[in-house]
C-alpha positions as CSV (number, residue, x, y, z in Angstrom):
1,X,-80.4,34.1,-179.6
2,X,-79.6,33.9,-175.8
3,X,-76.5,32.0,-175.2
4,X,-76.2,31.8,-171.4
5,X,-72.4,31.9,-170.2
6,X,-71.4,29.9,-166.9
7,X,-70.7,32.4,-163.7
8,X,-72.5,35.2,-164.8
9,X,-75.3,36.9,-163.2
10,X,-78.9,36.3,-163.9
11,X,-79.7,40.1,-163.6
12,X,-77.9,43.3,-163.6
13,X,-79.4,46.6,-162.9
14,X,-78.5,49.3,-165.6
15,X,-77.8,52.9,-163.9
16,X,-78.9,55.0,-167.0
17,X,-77.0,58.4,-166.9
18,X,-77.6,59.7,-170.5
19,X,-80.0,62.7,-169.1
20,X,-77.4,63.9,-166.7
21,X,-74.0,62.8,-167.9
22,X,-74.8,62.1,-171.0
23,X,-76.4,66.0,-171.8
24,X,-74.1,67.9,-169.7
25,X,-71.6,68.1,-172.2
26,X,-73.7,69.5,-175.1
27,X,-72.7,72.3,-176.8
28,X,-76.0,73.5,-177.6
29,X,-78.8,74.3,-174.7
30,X,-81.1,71.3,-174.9
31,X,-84.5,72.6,-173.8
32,X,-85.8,70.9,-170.4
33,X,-89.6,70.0,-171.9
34,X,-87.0,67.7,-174.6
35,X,-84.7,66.3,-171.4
36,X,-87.8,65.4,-169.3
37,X,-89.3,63.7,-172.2
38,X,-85.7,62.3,-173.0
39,X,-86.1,60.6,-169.0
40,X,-90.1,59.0,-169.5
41,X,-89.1,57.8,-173.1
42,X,-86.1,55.9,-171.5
43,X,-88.9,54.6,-168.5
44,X,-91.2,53.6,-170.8
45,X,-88.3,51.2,-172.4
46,X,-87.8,49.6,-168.8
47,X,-85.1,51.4,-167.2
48,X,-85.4,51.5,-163.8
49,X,-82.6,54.1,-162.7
50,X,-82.2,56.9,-164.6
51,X,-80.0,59.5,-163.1
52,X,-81.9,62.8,-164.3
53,X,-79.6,66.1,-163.3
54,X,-77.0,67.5,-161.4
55,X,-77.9,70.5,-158.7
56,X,-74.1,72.0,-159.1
57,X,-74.1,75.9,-159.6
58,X,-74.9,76.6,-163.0
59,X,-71.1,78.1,-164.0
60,X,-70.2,74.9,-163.7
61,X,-72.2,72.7,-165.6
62,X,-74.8,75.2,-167.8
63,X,-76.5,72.6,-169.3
64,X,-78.1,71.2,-166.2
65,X,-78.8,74.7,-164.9
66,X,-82.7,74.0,-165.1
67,X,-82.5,71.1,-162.2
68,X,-85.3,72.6,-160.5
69,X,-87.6,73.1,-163.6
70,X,-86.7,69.3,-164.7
71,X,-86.7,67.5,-161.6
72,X,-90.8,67.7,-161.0
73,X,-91.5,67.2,-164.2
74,X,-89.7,63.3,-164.0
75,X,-90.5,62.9,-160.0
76,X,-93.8,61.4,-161.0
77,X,-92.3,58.4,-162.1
78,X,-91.9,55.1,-160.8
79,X,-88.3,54.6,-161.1
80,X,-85.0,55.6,-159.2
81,X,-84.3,59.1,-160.0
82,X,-80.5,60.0,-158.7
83,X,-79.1,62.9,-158.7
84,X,-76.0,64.7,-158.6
85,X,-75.2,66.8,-155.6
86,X,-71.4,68.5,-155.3
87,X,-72.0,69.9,-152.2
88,X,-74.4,70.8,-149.1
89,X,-76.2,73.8,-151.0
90,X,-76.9,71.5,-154.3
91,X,-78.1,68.7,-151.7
92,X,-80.5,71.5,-150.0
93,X,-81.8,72.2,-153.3
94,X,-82.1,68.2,-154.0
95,X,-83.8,67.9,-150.8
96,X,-86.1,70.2,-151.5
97,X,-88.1,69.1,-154.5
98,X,-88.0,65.3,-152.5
99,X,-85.0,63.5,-154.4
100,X,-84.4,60.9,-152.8
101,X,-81.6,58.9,-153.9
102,X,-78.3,61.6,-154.5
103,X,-74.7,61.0,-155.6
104,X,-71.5,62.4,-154.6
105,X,-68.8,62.7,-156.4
106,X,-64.8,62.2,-155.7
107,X,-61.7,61.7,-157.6
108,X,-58.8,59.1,-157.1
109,X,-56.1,61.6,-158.3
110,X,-54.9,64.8,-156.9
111,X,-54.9,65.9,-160.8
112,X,-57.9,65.4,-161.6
113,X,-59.5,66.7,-158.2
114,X,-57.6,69.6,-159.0
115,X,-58.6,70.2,-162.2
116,X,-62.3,69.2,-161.6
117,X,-62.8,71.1,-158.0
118,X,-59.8,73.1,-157.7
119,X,-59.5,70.8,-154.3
120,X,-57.1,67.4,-153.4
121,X,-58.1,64.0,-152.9
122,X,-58.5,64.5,-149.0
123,X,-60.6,68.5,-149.6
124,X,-63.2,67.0,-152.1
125,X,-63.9,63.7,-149.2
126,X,-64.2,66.4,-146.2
127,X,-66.4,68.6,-148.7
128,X,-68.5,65.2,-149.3
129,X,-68.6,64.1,-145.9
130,X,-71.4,66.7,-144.5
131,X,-73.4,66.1,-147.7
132,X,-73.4,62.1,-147.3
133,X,-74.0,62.7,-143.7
134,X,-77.5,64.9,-143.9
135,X,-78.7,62.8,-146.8
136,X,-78.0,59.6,-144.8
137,X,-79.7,61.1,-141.7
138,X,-82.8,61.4,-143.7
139,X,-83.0,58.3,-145.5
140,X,-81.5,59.1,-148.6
141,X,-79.6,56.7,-150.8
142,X,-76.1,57.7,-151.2
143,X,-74.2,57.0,-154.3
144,X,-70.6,57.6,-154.7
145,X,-69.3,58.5,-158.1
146,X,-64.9,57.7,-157.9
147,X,-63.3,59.3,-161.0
148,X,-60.1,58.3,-162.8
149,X,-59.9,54.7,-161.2
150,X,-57.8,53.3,-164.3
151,X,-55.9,56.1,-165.8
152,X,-55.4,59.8,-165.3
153,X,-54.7,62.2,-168.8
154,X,-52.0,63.6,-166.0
155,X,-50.8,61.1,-163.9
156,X,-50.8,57.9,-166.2
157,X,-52.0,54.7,-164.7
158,X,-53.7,54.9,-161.5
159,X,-52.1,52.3,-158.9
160,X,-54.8,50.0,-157.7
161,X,-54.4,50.7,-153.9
162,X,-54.5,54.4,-154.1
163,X,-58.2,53.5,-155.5
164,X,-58.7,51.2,-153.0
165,X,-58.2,53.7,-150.5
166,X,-60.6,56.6,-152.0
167,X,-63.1,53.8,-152.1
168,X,-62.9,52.7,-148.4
169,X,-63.0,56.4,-147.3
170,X,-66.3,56.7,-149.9
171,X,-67.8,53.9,-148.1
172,X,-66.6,54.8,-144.5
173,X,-68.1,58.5,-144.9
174,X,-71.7,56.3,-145.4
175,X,-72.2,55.6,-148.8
176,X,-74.4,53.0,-150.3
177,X,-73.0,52.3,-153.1
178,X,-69.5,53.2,-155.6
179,X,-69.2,53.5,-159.2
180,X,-65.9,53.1,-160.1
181,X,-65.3,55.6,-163.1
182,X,-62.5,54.6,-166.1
183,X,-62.8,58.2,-167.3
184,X,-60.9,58.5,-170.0
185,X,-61.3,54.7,-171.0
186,X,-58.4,53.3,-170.7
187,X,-59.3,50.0,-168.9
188,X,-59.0,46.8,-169.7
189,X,-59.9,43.5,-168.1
190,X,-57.2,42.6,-166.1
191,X,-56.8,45.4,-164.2
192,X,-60.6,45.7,-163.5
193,X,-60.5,42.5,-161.8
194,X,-57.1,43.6,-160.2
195,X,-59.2,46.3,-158.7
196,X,-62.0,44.5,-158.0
197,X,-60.1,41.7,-156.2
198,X,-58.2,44.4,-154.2
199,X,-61.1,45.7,-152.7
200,X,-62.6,43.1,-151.8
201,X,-60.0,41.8,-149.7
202,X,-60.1,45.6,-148.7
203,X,-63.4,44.6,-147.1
204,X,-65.4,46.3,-149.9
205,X,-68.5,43.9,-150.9
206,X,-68.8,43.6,-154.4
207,X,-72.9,44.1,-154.3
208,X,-71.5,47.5,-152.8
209,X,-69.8,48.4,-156.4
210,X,-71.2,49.8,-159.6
211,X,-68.9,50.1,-163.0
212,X,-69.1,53.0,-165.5
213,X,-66.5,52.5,-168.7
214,X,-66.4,54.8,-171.3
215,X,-65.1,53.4,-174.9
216,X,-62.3,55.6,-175.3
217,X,-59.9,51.9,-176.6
218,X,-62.8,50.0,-177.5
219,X,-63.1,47.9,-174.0
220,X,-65.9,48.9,-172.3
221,X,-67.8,45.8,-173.1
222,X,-64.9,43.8,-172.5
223,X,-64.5,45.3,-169.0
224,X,-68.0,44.9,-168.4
225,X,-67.7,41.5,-169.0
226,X,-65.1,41.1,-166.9
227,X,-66.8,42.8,-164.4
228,X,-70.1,40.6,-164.4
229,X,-67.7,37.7,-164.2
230,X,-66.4,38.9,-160.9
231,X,-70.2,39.3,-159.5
232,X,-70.8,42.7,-160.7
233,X,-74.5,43.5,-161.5
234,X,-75.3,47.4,-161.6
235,X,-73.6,48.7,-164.7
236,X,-73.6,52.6,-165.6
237,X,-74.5,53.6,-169.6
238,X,-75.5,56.2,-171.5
239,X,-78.6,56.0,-174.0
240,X,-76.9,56.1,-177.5
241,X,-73.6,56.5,-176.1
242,X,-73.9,60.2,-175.2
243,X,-71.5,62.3,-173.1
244,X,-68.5,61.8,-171.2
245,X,-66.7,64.0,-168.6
246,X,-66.5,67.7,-169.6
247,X,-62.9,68.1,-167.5
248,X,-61.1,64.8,-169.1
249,X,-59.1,65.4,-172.4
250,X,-59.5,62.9,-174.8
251,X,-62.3,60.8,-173.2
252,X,-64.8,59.7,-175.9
253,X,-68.6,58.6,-175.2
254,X,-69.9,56.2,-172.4
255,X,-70.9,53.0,-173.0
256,X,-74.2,52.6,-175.0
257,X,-77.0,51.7,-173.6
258,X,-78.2,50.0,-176.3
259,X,-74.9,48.0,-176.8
260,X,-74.8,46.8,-173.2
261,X,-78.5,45.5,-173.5
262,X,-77.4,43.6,-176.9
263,X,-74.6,41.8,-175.0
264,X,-76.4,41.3,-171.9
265,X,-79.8,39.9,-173.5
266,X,-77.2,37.7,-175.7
267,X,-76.0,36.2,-172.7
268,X,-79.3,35.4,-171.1
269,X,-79.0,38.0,-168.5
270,X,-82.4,40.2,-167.5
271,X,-82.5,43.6,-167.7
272,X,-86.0,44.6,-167.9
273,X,-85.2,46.7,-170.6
274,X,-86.8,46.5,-173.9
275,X,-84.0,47.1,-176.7
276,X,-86.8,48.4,-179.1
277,X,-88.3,51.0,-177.7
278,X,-84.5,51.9,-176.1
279,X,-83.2,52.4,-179.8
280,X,-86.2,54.3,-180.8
281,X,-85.6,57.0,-177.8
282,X,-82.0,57.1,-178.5
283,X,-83.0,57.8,-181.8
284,X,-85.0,60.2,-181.2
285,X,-82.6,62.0,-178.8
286,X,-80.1,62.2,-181.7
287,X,-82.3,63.6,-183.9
288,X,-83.3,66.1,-181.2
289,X,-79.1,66.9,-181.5
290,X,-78.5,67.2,-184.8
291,X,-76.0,64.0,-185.2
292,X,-76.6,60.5,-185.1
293,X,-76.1,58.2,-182.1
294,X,-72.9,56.7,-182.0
295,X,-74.1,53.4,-180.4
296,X,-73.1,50.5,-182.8
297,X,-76.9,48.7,-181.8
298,X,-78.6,52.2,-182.4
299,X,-76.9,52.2,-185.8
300,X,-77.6,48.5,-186.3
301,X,-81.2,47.8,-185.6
302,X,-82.4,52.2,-185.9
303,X,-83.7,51.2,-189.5
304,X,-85.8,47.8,-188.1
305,X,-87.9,49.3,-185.2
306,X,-90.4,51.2,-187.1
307,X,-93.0,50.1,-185.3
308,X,-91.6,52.2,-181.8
309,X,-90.4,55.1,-184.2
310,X,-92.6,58.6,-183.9
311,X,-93.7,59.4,-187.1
């Protein structure tokens, strides 16, 4: 039963990321026909963005090494299809096939931009600045991914203005949009709306700003909420709570998909997104993996929604 809570909004947009954040961490290859049927499964439940690869060189991310054998075999669709683009040369090859929505990707630690592109803070926005540039010159919807906004596995907790200023540069390079990354999970909701508050007053509009927790403690939903209380409505999650970051010790899963739908429809909030047929795909997926999902609402509800379930 919807229970509608005061100051929330009345729709949030999920920014689905299981196909390309959510796979690139598997061990084993998953075959593209199973990842392209992984993306129309997750349309057919309603979701409107799904973020389906990453065109980085294929040493770096081997899973996603088939971007250009994926990519038009999901273009068809009528649904946002970002992807990942770590440079000019993976936006060329973006460009190419006729993405049209592409996301960059910075850090808000020197650590962790070491340790994820052997480049600071300041190297990885002047690598990202061409690439925002061209795609914006041609229409393109720019996303900008900020890692490590909460806590760094190196640095400890991340003070909120030295986010704040990765952010503004984000958005002063031309970006569209910011998802503000807790990559190791260690938020919780006082300090999202610390951060939140801060850049706003930073001149960063909160319809500007996307969130993506992962569960590491427990809080993503908690942060979420807190999020949505502060105006929030585009929220990243991963169908059946797959991946996480490949280069961030002890981070755990993203936030389901299916869990955030629970809490969202339970609040009377729209999302478009029908939880059935959502479970069944996750399902599915995991079965395609060998394990089971570890999404509490997959686990729930995975033995009530025959009716979606391939036989």
């Amino acid at each position: 039963m919807a229970v509608p809570a005061e100051g929330l909004p009345a729709r949030v947009r999920i920014h689905e990321v299981g196909p390309r954040d959510g796979l690139q961490n598997e061990k084993s290859t998953v075959p593209t026909a199973v990842k392209a049927e992984f993306v129309h499964r997750l349309a057919d439940a309603g979701l409107t963005t799904i973020e389906a690869t990453s065109f980085v060189h294929p040493g770096w991310v081997p899973q996603l090494a088939d971007a250009e054998e994926l990519f038009p075999r999901v273009s068809g669709l009528e649904v946002a299809l970002p992807v990942l683009v770590p440079n000019e040369r993976g936006l060329d090859r973006a460009l190419s096939l006729g993405a049209r929505r592409v996301a960059v990707f910075a850090s808000a630690t020197e650590s962790f931009a070491k340790a994820n592109l052997n480049r600071s803070v300041d190297e990885v926005l002047a690598m990202s600045e061409p690439v925002v540039a061209r795609a914006k010159a041609q229409g393109v919807h720019v996303r900008g991914y900020l890692s490590m906004c909460f806590g760094d596995p190196w640095e400890g907790a991340v003070p909120v203005d030295q986010v704040v200023r990765v952010c503004r540069a984000l958005l002063d390079l031309g970006c569209d949009e910011l998802s503000l990354g807790d990559t190791i999970g260690v938020a919780t909701p006082g300090h999202v709306r610390a951060l939140l508050t801060a850049l706003n007053e930073q001149g960063v509009p909160t319809d500007a700003l996307g969130v993506h927790f992962h569960d590491t403690y427990g809080q993503a939903l908690a942060n979420t909420l807190a999020a949505l209380q502060h105006g929030v409505t585009t929220v990243d999650a991963s169908a059946g709570g797959l991946g996480g970051c490949p280069y961030a010790k002890s981070a755990t899963g993203n936030l389901a998909t299916e869990d955030l739908v629970w809490m969202l429809r339970g609040l009377g909030i729209d999302t478009g997104v029908d939880l059935g047929r959502l479970v069944a795909t996750s399902e599915w997926m995991a079965g395609r993996l060998g394990r089971p999902s570890p999404s509490r609402t997959v686990r729930a509800l995975g033995t009530t929604t025959q009716s979606h379930k391939e036989q």
